[in-house]
Chimera marker file (.cmm) of the C-alpha trace (Angstrom):
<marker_set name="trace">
<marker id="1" x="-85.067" y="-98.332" z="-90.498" r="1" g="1" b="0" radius="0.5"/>
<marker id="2" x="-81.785" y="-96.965" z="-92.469" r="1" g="1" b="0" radius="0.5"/>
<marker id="3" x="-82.161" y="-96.929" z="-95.944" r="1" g="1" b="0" radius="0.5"/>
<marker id="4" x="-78.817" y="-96.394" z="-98.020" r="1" g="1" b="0" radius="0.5"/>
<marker id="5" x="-79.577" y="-96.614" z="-101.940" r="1" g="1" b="0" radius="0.5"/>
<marker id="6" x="-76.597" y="-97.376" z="-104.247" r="1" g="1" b="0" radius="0.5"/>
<marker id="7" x="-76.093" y="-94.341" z="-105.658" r="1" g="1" b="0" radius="0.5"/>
<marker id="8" x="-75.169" y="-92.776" z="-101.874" r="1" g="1" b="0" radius="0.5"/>
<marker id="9" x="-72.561" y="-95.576" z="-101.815" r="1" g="1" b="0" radius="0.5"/>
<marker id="10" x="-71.457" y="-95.235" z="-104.847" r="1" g="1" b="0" radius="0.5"/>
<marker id="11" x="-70.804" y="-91.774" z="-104.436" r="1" g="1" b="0" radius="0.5"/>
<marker id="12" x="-68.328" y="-92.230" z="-101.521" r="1" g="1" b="0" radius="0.5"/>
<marker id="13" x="-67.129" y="-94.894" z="-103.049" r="1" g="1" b="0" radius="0.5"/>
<marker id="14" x="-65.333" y="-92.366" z="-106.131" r="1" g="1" b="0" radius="0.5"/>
<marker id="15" x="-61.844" y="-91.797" z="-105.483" r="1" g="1" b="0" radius="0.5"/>
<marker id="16" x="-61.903" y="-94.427" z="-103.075" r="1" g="1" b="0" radius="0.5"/>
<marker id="17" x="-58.513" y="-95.856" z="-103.015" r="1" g="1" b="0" radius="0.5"/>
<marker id="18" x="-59.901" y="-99.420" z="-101.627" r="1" g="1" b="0" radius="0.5"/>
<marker id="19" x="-63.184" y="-99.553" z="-103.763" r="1" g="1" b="0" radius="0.5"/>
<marker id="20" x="-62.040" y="-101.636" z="-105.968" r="1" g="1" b="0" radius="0.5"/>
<marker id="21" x="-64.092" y="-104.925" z="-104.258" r="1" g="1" b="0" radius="0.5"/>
<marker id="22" x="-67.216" y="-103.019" z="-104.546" r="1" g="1" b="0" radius="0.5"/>
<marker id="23" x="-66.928" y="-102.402" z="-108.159" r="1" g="1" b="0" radius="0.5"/>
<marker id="24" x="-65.656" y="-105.586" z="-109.172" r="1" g="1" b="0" radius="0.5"/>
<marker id="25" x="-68.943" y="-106.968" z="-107.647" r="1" g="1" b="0" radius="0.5"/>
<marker id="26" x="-71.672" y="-107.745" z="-110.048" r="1" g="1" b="0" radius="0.5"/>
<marker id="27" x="-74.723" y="-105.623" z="-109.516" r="1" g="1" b="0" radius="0.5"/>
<marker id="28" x="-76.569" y="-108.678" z="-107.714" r="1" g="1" b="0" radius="0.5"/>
<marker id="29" x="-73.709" y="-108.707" z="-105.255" r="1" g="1" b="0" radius="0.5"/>
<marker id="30" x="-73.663" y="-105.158" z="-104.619" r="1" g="1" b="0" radius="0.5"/>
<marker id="31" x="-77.437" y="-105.069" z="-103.869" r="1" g="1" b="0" radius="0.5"/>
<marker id="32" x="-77.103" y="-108.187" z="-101.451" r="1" g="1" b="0" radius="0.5"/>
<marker id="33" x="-73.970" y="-106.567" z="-99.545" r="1" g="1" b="0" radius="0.5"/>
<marker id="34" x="-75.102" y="-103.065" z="-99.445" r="1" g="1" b="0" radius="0.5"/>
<marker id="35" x="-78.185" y="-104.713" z="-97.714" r="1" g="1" b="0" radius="0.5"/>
<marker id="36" x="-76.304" y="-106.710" z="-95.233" r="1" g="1" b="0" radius="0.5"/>
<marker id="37" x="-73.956" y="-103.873" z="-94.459" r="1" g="1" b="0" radius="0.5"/>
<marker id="38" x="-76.776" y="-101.174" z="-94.424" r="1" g="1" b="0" radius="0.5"/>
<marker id="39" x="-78.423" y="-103.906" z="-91.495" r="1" g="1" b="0" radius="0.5"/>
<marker id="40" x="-75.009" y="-104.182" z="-89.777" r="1" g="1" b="0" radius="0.5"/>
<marker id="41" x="-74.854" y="-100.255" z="-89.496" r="1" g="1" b="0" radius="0.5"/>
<marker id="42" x="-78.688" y="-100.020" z="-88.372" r="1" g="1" b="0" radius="0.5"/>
<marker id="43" x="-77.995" y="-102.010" z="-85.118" r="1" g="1" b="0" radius="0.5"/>
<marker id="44" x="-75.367" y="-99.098" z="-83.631" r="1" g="1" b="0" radius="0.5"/>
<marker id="45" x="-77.098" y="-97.050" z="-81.413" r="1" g="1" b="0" radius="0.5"/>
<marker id="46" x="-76.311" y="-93.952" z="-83.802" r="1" g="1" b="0" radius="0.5"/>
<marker id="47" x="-77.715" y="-90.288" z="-82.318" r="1" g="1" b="0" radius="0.5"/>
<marker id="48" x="-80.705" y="-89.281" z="-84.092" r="1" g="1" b="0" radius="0.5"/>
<marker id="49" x="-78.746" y="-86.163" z="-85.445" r="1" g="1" b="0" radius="0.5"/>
<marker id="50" x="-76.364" y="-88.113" z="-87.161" r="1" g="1" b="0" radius="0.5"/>
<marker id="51" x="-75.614" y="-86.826" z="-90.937" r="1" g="1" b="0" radius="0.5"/>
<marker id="52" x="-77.287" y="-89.335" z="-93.854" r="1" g="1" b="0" radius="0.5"/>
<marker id="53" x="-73.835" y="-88.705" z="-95.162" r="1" g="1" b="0" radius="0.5"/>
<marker id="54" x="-71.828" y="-90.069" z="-92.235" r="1" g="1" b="0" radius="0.5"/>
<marker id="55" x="-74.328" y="-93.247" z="-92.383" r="1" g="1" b="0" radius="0.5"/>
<marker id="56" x="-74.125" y="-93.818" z="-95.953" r="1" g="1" b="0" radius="0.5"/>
<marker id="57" x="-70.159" y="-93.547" z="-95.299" r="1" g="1" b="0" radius="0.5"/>
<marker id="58" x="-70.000" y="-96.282" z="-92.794" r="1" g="1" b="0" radius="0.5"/>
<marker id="59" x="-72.302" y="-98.267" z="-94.656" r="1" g="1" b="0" radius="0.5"/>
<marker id="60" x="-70.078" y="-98.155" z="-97.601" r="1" g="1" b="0" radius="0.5"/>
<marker id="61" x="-66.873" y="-98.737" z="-95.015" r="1" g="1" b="0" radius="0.5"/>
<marker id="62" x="-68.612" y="-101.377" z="-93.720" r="1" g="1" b="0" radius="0.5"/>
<marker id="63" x="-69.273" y="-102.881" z="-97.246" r="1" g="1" b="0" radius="0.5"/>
<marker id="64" x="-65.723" y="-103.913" z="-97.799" r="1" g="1" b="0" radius="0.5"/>
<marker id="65" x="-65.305" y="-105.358" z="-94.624" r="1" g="1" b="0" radius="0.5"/>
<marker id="66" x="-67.405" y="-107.903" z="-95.857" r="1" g="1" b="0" radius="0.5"/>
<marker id="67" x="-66.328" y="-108.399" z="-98.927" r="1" g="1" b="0" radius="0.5"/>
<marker id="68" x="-62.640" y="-109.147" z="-98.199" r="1" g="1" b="0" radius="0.5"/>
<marker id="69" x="-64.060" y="-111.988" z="-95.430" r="1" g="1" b="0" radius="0.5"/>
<marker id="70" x="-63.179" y="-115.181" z="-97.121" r="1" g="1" b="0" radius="0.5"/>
<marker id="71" x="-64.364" y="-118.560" z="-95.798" r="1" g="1" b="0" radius="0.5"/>
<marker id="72" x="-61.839" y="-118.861" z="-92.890" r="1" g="1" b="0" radius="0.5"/>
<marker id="73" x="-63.259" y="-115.427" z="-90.898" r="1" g="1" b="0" radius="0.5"/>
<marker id="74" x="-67.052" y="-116.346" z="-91.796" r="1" g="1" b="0" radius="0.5"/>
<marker id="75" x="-66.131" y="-119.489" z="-89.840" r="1" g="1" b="0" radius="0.5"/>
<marker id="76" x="-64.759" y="-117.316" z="-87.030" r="1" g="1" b="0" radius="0.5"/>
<marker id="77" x="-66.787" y="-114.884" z="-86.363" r="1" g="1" b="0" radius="0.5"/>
<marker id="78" x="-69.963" y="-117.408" z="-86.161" r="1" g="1" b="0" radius="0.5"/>
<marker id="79" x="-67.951" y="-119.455" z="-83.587" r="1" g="1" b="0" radius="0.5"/>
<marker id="80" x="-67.520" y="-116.497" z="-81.456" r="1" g="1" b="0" radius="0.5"/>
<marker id="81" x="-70.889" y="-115.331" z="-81.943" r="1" g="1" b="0" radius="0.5"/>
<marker id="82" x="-72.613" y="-118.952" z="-80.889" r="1" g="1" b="0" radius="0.5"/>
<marker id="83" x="-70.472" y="-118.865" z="-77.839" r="1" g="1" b="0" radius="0.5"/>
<marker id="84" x="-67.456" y="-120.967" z="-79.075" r="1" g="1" b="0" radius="0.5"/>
<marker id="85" x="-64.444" y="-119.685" z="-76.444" r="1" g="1" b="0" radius="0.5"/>
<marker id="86" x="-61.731" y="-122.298" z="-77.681" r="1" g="1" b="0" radius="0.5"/>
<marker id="87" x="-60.971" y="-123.598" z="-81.544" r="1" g="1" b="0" radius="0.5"/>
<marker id="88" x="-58.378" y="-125.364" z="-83.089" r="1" g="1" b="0" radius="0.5"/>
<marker id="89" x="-56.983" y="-125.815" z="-86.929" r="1" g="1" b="0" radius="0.5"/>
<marker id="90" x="-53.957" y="-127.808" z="-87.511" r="1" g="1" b="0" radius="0.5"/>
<marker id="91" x="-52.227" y="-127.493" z="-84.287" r="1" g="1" b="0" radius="0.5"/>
<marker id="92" x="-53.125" y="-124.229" z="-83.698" r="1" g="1" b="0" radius="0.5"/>
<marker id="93" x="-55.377" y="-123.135" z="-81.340" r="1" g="1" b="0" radius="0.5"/>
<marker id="94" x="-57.531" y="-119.749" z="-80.343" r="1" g="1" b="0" radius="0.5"/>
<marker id="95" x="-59.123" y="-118.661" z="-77.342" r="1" g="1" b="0" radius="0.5"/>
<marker id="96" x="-62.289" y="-116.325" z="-77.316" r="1" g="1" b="0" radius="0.5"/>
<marker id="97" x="-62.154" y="-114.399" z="-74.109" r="1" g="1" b="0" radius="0.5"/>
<marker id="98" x="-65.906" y="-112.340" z="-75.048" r="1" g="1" b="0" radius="0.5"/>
<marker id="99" x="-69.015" y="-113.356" z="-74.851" r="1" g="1" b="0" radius="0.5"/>
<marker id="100" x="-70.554" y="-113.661" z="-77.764" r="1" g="1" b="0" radius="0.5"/>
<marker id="101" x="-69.867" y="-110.530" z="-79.544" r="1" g="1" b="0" radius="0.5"/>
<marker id="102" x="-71.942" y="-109.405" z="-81.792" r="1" g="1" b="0" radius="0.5"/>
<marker id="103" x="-71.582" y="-108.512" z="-85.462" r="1" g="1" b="0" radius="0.5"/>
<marker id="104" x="-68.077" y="-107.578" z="-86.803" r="1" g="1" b="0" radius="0.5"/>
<marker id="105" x="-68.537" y="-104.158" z="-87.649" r="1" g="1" b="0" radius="0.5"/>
<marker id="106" x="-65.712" y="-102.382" z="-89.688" r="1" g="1" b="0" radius="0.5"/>
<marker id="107" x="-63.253" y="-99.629" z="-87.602" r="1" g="1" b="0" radius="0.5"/>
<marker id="108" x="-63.011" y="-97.759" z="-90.384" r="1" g="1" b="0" radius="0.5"/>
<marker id="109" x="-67.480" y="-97.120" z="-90.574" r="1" g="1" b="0" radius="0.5"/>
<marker id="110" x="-67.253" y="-96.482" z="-86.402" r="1" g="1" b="0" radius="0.5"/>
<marker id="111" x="-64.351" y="-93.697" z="-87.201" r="1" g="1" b="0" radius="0.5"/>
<marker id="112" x="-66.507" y="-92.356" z="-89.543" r="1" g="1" b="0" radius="0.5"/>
<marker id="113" x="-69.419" y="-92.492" z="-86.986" r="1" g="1" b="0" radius="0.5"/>
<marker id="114" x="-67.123" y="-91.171" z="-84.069" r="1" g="1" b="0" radius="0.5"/>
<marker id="115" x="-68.968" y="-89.234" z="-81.645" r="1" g="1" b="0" radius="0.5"/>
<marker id="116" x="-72.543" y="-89.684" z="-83.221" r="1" g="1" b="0" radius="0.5"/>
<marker id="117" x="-71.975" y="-93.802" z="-81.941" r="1" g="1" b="0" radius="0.5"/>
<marker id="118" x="-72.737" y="-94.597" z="-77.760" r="1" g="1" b="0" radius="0.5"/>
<marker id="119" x="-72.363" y="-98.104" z="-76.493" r="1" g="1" b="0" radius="0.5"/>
<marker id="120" x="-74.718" y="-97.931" z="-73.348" r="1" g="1" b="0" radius="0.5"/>
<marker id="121" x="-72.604" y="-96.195" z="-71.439" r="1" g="1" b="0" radius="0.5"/>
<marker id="122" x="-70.328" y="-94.105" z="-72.726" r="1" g="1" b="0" radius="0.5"/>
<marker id="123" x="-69.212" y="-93.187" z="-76.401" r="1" g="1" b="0" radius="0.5"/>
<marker id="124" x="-68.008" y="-95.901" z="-78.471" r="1" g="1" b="0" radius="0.5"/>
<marker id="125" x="-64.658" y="-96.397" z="-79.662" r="1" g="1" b="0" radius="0.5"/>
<link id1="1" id2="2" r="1" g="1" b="0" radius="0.2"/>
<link id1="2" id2="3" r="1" g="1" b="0" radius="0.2"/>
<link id1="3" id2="4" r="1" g="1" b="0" radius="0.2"/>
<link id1="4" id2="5" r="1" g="1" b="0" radius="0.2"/>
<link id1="5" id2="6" r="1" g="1" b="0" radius="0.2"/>
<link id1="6" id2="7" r="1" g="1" b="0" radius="0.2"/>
<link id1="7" id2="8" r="1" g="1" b="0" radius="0.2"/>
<link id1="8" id2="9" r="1" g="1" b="0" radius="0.2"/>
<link id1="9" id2="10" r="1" g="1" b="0" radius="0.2"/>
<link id1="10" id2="11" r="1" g="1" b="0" radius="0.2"/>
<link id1="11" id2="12" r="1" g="1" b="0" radius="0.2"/>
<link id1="12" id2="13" r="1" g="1" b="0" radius="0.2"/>
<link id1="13" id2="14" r="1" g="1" b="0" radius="0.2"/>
<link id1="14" id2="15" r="1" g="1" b="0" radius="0.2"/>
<link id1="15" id2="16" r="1" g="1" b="0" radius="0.2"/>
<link id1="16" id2="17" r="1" g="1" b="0" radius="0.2"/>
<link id1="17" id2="18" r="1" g="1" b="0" radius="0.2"/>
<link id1="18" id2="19" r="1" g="1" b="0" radius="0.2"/>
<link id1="19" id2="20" r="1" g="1" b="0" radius="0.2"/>
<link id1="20" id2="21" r="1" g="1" b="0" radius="0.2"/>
<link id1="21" id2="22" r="1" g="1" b="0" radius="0.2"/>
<link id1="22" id2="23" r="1" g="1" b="0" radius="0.2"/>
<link id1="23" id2="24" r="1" g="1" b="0" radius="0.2"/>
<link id1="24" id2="25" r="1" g="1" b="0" radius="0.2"/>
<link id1="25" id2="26" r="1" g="1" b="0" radius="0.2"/>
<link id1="26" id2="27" r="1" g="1" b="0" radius="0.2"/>
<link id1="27" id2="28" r="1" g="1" b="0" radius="0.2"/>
<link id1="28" id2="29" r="1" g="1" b="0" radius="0.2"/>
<link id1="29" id2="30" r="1" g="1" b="0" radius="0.2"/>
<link id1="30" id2="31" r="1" g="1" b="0" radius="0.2"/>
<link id1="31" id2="32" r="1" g="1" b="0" radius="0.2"/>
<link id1="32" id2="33" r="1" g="1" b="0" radius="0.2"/>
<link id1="33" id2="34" r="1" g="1" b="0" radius="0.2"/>
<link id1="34" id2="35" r="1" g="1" b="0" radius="0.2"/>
<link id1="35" id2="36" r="1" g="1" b="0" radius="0.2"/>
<link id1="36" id2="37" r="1" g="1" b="0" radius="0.2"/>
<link id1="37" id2="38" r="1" g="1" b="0" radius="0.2"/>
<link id1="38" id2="39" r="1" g="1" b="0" radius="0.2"/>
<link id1="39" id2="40" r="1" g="1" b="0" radius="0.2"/>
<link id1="40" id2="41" r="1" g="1" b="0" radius="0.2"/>
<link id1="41" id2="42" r="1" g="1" b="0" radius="0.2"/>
<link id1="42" id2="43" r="1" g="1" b="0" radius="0.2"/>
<link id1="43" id2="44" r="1" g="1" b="0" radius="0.2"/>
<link id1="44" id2="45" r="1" g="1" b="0" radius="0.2"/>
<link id1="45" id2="46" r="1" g="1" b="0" radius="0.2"/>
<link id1="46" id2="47" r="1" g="1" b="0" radius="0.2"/>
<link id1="47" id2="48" r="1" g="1" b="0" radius="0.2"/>
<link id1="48" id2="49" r="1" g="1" b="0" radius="0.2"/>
<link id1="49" id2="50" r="1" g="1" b="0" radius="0.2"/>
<link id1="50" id2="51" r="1" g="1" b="0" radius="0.2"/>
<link id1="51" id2="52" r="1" g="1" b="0" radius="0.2"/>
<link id1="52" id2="53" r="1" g="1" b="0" radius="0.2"/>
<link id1="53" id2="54" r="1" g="1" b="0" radius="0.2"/>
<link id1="54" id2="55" r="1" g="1" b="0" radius="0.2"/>
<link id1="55" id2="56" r="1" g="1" b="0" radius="0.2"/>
<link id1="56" id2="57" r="1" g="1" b="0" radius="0.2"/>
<link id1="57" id2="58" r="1" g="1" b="0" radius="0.2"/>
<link id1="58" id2="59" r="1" g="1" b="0" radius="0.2"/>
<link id1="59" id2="60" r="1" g="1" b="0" radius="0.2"/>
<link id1="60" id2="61" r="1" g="1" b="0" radius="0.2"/>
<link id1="61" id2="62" r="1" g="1" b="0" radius="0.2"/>
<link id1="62" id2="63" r="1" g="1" b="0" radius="0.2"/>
<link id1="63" id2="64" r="1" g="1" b="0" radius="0.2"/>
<link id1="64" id2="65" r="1" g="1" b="0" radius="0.2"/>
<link id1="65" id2="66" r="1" g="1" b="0" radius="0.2"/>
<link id1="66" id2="67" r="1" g="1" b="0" radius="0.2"/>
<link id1="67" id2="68" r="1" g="1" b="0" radius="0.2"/>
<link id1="68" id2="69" r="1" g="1" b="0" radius="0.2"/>
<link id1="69" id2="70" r="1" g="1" b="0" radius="0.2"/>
<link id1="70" id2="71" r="1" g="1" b="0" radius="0.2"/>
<link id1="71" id2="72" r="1" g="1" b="0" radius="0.2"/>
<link id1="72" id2="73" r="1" g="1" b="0" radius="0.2"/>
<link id1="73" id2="74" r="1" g="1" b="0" radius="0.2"/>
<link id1="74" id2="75" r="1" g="1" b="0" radius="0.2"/>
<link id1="75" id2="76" r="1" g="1" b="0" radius="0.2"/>
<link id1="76" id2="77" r="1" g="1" b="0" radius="0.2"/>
<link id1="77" id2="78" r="1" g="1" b="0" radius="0.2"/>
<link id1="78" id2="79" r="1" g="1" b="0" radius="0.2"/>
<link id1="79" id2="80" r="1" g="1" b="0" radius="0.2"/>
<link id1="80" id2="81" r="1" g="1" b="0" radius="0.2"/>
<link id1="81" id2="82" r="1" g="1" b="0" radius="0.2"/>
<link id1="82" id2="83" r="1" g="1" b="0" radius="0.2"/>
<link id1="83" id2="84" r="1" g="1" b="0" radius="0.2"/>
<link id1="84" id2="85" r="1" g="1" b="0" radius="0.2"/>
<link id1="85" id2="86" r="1" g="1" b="0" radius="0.2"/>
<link id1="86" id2="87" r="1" g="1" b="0" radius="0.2"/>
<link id1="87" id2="88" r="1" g="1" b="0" radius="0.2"/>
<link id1="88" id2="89" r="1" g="1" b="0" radius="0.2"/>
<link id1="89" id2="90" r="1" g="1" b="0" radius="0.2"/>
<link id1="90" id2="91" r="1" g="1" b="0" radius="0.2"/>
<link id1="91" id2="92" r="1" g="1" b="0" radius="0.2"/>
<link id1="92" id2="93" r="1" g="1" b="0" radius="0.2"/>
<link id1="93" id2="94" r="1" g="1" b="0" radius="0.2"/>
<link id1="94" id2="95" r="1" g="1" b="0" radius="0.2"/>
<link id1="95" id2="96" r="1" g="1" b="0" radius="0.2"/>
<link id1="96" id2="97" r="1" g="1" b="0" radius="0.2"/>
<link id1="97" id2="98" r="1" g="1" b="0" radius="0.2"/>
<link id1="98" id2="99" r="1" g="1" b="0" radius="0.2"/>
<link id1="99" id2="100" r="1" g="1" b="0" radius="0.2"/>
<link id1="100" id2="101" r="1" g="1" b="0" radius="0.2"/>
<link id1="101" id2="102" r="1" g="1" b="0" radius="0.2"/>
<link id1="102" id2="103" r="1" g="1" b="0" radius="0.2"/>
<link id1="103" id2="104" r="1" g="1" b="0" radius="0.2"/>
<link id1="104" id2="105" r="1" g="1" b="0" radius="0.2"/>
<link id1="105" id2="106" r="1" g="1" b="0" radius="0.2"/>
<link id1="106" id2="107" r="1" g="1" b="0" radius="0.2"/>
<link id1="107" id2="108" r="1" g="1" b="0" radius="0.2"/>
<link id1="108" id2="109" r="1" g="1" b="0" radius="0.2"/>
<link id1="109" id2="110" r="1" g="1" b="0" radius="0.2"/>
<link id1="110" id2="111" r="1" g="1" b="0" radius="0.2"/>
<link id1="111" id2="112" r="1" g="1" b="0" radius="0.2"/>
<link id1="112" id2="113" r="1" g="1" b="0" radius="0.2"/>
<link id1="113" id2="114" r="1" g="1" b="0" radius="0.2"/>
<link id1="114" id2="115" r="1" g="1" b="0" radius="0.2"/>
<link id1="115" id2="116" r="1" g="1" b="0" radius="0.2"/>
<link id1="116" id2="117" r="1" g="1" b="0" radius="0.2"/>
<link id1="117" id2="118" r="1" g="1" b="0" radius="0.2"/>
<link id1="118" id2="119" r="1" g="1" b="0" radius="0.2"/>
<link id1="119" id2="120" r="1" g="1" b="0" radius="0.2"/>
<link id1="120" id2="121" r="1" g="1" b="0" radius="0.2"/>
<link id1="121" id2="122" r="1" g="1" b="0" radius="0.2"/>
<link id1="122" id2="123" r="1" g="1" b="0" radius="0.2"/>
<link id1="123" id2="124" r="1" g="1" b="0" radius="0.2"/>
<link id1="124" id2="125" r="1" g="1" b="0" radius="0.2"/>
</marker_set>
């Protein structure tokens, strides 16, 4: 299992111009992201050879992905994950054209993962 400690994130995280979530967190909700995140990042089928550093890097991207979700995109994203394909809020409306994907996981961690990251076929993107 992936272990990231908070120090490794904290470490990327200086002279990070968008850190600024993360260290406006109090320490309890730092240790409950950084575990969530760390999770998210553990299901990509990652090479064995990939760096700790590149890890603890997307875990730390991945990090403030979730804490700029606010209510609206938690709502979302467990819609689409229970198989919701049409929703509607005050005269709008959204289609879901996936099947349930699965966790949001941040661009920015899978560009830091590039080429150590395979979907089952093929590298992923």
């Amino acid at each position: 299992m992936l272990q990231i400690r908070k120090t490794e994130v904290q470490k990327v995280f200086n002279g990070h111009i968008f850190a600024e979530s993360w260290e406006s967190a109090s320490s309890a909700k730092q240790d409950k992201v950084l575990a969530h995140a760390t999770r998210d990042i553990s299901t990509l089928n990652y090479s064995k050879d990939t760096p700790h550093s590149k890890l603890a890097a997307a875990v730390a991207e991945q990090i403030l992905l979730l804490l700029s979700l606010n209510n609206s995109d938690v709502e979302r994203i467990k819609a689409q994950a229970t198989g919701v394909k049409q929703r509607g809020v005050e005269g709008a409306s959204e289609w879901y054209y996936d099947e349930k994907p699965g966790k949001v996981i941040s661009p920015d961690a899978i560009a830091v993962l590039d080429g150590y990251v395979h979907r089952r076929f093929g590298r992923l993107r």
